[in-house]
C-alpha positions in Angstrom: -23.0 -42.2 7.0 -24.8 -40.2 4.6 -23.9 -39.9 0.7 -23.5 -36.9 -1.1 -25.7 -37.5 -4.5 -25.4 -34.7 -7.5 -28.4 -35.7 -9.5 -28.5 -33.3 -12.7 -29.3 -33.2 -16.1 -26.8 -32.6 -18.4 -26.0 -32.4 -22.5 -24.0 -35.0 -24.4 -21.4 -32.8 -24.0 -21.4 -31.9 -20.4 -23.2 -28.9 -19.8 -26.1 -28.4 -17.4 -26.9 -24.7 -18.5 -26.4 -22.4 -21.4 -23.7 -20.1 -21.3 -26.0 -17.1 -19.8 -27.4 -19.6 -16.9 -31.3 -19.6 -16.1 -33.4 -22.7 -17.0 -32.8 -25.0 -19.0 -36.5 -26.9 -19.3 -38.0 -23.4 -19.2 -39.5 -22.0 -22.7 -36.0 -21.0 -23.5 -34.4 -24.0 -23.0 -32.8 -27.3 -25.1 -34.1 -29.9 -22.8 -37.2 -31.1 -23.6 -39.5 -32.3 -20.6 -41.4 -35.6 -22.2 -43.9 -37.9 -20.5 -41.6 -40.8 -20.5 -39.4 -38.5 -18.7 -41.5 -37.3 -15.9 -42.9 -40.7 -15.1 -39.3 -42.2 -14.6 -39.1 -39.3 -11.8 -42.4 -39.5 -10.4 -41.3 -43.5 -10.4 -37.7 -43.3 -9.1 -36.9 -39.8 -8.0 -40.5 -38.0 -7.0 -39.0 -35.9 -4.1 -36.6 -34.2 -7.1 -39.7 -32.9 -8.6 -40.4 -28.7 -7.0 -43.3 -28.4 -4.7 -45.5 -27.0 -7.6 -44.5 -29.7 -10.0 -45.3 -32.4 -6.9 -48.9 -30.3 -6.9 -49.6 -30.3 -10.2 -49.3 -34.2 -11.3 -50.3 -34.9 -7.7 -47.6 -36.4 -6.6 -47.3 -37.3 -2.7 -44.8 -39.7 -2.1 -42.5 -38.6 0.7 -39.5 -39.7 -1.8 -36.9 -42.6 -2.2 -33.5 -41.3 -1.4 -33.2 -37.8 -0.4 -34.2 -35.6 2.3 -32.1 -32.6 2.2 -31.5 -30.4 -0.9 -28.2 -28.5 -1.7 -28.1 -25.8 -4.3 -25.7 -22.8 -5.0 -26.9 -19.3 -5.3 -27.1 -19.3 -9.3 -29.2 -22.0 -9.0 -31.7 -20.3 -6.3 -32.1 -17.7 -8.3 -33.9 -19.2 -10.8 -36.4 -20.1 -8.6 -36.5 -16.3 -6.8 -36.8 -14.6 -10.4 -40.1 -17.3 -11.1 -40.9 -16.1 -7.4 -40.5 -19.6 -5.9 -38.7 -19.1 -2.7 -38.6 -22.6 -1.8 -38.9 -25.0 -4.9 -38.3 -28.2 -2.3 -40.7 -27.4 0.4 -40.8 -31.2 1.2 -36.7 -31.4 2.1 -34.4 -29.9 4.3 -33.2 -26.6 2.1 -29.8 -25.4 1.7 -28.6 -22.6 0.0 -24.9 -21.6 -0.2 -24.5 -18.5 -1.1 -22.0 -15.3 0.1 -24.0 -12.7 -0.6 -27.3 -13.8 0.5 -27.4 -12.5 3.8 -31.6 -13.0 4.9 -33.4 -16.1 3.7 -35.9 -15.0 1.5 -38.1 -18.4 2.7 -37.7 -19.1 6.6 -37.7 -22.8 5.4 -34.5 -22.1 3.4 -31.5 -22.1 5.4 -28.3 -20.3 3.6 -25.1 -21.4 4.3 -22.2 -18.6 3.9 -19.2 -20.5 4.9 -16.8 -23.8 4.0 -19.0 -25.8 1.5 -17.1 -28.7 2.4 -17.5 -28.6 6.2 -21.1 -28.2 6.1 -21.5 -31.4 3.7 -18.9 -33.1 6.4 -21.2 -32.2 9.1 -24.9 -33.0 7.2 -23.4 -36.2 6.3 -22.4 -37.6 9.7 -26.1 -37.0 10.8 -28.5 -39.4 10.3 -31.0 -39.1 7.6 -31.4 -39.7 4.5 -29.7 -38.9 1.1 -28.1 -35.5 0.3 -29.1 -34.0 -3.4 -27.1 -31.6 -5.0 -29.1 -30.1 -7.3 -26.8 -27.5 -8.6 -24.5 -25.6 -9.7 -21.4 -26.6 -10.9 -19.7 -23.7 -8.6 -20.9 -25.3 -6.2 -20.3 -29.2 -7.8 -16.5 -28.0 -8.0 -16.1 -27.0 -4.3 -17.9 -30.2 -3.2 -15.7 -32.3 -6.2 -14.2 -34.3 -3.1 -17.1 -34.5 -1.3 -20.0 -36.6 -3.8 -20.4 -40.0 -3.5 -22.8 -40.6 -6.2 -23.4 -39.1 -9.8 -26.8 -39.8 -11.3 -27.1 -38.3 -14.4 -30.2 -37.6 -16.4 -28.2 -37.3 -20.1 -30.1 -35.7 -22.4 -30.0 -36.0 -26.3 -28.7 -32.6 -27.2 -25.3 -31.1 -27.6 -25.0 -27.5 -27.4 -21.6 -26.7 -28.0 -20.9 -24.7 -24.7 -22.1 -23.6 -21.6 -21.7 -24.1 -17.8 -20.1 -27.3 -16.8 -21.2 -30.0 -15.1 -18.3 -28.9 -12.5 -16.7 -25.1 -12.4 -14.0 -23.5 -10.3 -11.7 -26.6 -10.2 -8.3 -26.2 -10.9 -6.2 -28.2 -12.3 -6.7 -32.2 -13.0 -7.9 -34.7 -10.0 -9.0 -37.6 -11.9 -11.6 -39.5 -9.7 -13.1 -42.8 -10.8 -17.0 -44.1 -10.8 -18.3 -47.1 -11.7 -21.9 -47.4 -13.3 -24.4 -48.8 -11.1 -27.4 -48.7 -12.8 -28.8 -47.0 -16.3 -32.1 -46.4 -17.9 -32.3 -45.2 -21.1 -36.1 -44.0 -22.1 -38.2 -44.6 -25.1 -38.0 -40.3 -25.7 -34.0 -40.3 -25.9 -32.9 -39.3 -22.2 -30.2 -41.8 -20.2 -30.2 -42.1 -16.8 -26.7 -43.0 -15.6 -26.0 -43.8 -12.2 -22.7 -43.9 -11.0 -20.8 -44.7 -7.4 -17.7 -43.8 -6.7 -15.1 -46.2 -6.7 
């Protein structure tokens, strides 16, 4: 069976976004984007890189682990507004999303209904690994549902913003155990965790 993987980067104290969304590696933003850091993902993860990204340092391998990308709606739309329609032409695209009701990319496929029963469905296919790229809307609904958190922890705290997971009610403890880590020479951890 396939595993459910949310590979994210997130502060020191657990945010992925600022408070107003949008990117946080663009010009705006408080992670910084260092050499060290790109060639860990071109090394490890080079099917997370966007199409454009992939171009520009020439990167070609098919990837590692994932074949199929999951993102929420928030999180698509930062690709629309740089007028990327599909930021992962290289894996199967996902976007859920409830008011999306035309793909702007024929590539992209949206999905409007249960979160959880589409991940129940793409993961008793075979293929490879399912990314969830973001959000945490949509990281909350699939809370049950991931198998894997690899987390690319940045040095920064910014003191709040949007959550690694949002929407969840109440507390549903679930345990993980660290499986590997890399910390690079520019201050970012890698942290990969399985769950227990």
């Amino acid at each position: 069976m396939r595993s459910l993987t949310y590979y994210v980067a997130t502060t020191l104290d657990g945010f992925i976004a600022g408070p107003e969304g949008g990117d946080p590696t663009g010009p705006d933003g408080f992670f910084t984007v260092s050499p060290d850091y790109l060639d860990h993902i071109v090394a490890h993860f080079p099917e997370t890189l966007p199409g454009g990204a992939r171009q520009a340092l020439g990167v070609t391998a098919p990837g590692t682990r994932f074949d199929t990308v999951l993102e929420g709606r928030r999180s698509y739309q930062v690709g629309l507004d740089a007028g990327v329609t599909d930021a992962y032409p290289h894996l199967r695209h996902y976007v859920f999303s409830r008011t999306l009701t035309t793909s702007p990319d024929p590539a992209v496929e949206l999905v409007a209904g249960d979160p959880v029963a589409k991940v129940r469905e793409l993961k008793a296919l075979d293929g490879g690994g399912i990314w969830l790229v973001g959000g945490a809307e949509l990281a909350g609904a699939l809370y049950e549902e991931i198998d894997e958190l690899i987390l690319k922890i940045s040095p920064v705290a910014i003191g709040t913003g949007i959550p690694l997971f949002a929407a969840k009610t109440g507390t549903d403890p679930r345990r993980f155990t660290l499986t590997d880590h890399t910390v690079l020479p520019g201050g970012v951890a890698f942290a990969a965790y399985r769950r227990a």
